[in-house]
C-alpha positions as CSV (number, residue, x, y, z in Angstrom):
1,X,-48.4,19.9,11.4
2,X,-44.8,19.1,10.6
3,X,-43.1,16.2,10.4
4,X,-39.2,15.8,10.8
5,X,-38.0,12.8,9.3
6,X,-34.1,11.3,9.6
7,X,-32.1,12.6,7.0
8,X,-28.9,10.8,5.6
9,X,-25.7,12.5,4.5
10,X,-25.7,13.0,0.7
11,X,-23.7,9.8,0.9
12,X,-26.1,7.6,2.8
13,X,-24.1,8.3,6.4
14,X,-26.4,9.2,9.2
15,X,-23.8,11.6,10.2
16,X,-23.6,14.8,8.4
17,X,-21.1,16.2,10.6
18,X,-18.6,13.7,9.2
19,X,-20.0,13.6,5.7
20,X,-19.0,17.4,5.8
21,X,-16.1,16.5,7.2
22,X,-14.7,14.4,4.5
23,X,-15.5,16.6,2.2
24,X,-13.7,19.5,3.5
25,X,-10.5,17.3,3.7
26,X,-11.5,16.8,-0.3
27,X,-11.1,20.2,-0.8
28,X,-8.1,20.6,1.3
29,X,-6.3,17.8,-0.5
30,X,-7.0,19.3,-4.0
31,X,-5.8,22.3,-3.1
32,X,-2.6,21.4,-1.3
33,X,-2.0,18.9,-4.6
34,X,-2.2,22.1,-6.6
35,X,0.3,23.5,-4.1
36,X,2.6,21.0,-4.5
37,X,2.5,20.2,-8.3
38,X,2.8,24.3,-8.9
39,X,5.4,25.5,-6.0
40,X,7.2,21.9,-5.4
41,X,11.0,24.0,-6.0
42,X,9.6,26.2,-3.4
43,X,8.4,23.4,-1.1
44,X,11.3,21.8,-1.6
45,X,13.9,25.0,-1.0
46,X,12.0,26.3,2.3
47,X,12.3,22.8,3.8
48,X,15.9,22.1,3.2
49,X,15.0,19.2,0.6
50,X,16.4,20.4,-3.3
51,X,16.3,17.8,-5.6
52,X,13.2,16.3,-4.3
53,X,10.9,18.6,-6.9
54,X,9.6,15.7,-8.5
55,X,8.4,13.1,-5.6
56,X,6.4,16.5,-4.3
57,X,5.0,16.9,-7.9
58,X,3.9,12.9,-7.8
59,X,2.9,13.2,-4.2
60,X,0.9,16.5,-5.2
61,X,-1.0,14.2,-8.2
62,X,-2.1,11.9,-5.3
63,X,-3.5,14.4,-3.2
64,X,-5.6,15.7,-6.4
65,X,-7.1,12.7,-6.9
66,X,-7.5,11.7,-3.7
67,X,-9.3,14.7,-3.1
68,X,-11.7,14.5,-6.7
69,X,-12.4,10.8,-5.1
70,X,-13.6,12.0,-1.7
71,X,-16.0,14.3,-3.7
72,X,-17.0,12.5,-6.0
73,X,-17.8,9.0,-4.9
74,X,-21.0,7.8,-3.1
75,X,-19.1,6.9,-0.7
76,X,-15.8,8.5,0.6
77,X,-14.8,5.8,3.1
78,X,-12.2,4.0,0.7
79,X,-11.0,7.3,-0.2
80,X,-10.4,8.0,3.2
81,X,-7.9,5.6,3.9
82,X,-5.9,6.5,0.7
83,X,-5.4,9.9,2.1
84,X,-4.3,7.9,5.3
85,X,-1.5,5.8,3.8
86,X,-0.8,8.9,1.7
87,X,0.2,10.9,5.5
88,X,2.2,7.8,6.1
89,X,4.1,7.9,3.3
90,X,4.7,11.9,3.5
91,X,5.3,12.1,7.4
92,X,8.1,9.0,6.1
93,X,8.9,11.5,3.8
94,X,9.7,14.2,5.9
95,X,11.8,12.5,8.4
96,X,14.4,12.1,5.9
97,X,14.7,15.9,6.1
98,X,15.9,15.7,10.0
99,X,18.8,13.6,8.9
100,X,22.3,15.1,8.2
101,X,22.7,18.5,8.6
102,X,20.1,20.3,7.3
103,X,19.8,24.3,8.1
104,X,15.8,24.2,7.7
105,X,15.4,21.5,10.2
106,X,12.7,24.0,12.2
107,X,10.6,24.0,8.7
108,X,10.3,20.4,8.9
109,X,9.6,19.7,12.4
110,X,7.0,22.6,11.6
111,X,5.9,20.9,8.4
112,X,5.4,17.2,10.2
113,X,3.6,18.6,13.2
114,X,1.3,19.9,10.4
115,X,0.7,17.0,8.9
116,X,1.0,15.0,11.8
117,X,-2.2,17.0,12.7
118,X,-3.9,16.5,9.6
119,X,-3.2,12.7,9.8
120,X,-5.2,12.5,12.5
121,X,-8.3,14.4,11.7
122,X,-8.1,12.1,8.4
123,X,-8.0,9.0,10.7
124,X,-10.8,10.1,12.7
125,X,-12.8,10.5,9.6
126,X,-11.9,7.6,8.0
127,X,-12.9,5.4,11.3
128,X,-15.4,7.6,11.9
129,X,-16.7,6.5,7.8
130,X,-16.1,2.7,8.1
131,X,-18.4,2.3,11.8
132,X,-21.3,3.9,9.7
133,X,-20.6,2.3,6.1
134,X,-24.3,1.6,4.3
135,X,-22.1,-1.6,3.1
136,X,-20.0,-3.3,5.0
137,X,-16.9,-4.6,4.4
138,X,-17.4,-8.1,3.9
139,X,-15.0,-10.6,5.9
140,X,-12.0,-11.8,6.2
141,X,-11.9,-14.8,3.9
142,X,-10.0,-18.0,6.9
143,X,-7.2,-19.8,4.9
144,X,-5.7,-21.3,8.2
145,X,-6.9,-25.1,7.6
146,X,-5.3,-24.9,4.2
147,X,-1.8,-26.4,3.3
148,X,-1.1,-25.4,-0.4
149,X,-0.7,-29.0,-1.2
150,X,-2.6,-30.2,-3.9
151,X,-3.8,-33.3,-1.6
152,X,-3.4,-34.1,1.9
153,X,0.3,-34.3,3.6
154,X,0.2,-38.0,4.3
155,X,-1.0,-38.5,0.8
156,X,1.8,-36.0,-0.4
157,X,4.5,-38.2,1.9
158,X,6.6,-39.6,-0.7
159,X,5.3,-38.5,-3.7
160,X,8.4,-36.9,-5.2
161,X,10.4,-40.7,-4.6
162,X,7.9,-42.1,-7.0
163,X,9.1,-39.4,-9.9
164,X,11.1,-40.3,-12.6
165,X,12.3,-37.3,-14.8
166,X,12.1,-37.6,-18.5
167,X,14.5,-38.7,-20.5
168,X,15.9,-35.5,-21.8
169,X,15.6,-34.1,-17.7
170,X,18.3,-36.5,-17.4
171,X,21.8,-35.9,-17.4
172,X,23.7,-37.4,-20.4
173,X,26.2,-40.1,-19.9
174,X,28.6,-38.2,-20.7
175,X,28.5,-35.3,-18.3
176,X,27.7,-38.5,-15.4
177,X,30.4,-38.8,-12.4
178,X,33.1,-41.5,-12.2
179,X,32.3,-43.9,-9.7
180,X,35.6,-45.6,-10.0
181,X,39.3,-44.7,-10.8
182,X,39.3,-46.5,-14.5
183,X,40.9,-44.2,-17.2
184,X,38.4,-46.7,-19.6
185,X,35.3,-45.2,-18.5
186,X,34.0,-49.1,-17.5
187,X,33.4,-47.2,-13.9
188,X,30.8,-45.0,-15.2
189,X,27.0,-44.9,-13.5
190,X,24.6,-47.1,-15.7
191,X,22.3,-44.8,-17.1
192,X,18.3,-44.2,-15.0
């Protein structure tokens, strides 16, 4: 007689589906950072965008090890929504290639619906990897009954009447304002 029993991901998820999921978008984010840290000047020419070489060689590290962090962590979840922010920040990207006149406008609209499309599978994964996290994120810490104050306000009230400044805070008596019109200097501010 045989007995099934529930298997786990490799990386403790119930769902293999999206396990395999995640790491397929590991793959695919190595291999589009080796694209873009090998053929940015080409990226960069076929999308209207010269002089850009070197963000697309940065953005191209990120994928990388984005991608090396998906496969090789326990859990990709955190991971995941790096690659996220990372779509942000080249959909962001992009769009500055819309502005002006630029003759590969098509390539870009092209290039943002694919990563518009990408961005979405790599949300659904990363939701998909937080609802079945083997540890949860823990909560939100409440700071809303605090003031900053290092005692309570109506103990506070006041406080900074009761400071005198050091001696040397002070201004000299020299640099004091006249509080009368004598050329003698008798008007001059007693000293605090």
């Amino acid at each position: 007689m045989r007995y099934e029993t529930e298997r786990t991901g490799r990386r403790g998820h119930p769902d293999s589906t999206t396990d395999a999921l995640a790491r397929g978008l590991g793959v695919f984010s190595i291999a589009l950072g080796l694209v873009e840290v090998v053929a940015a000047r080409s990226l960069t020419r076929a999308l209207g965008m010269q002089g850009n070489e070197t963000l697309v060689r940065l953005y191209g590290l990120r994928e990388i090890a984005k991608g090396v962090g998906i496969l090789a962590s326990n859990d990709p979840m955190p991971w995941m929504w790096g690659r996220v922010a990372g779509d942000a920040l080249d959909l962001a990207t992009l769009a500055t290639g819309l502005e002006g006149d630029n003759p590969k406008r098509d390539n870009v609209m092209l290039a943002l619906a694919s990563v518009a499309g990408v961005t979405a599978l790599d949300i659904y994964c990363a939701q998909t990897l937080s609802r079945e996290s083997p540890t949860p994120l823990p909560p939100m810490r409440d700071y809303s009954d605090r003031s900053g104050l290092p005692r309570p306000p109506k103990a506070m009230r006041g406080a900074a009447r009761d400071f005198e400044a050091p001696r040397d805070f002070r201004t000299p008596e020299a640099l004091r304002p006249w509080t009368s019109s004598r050329p003698d200097g008798a008007g001059r501010e007693q000293p605090a």
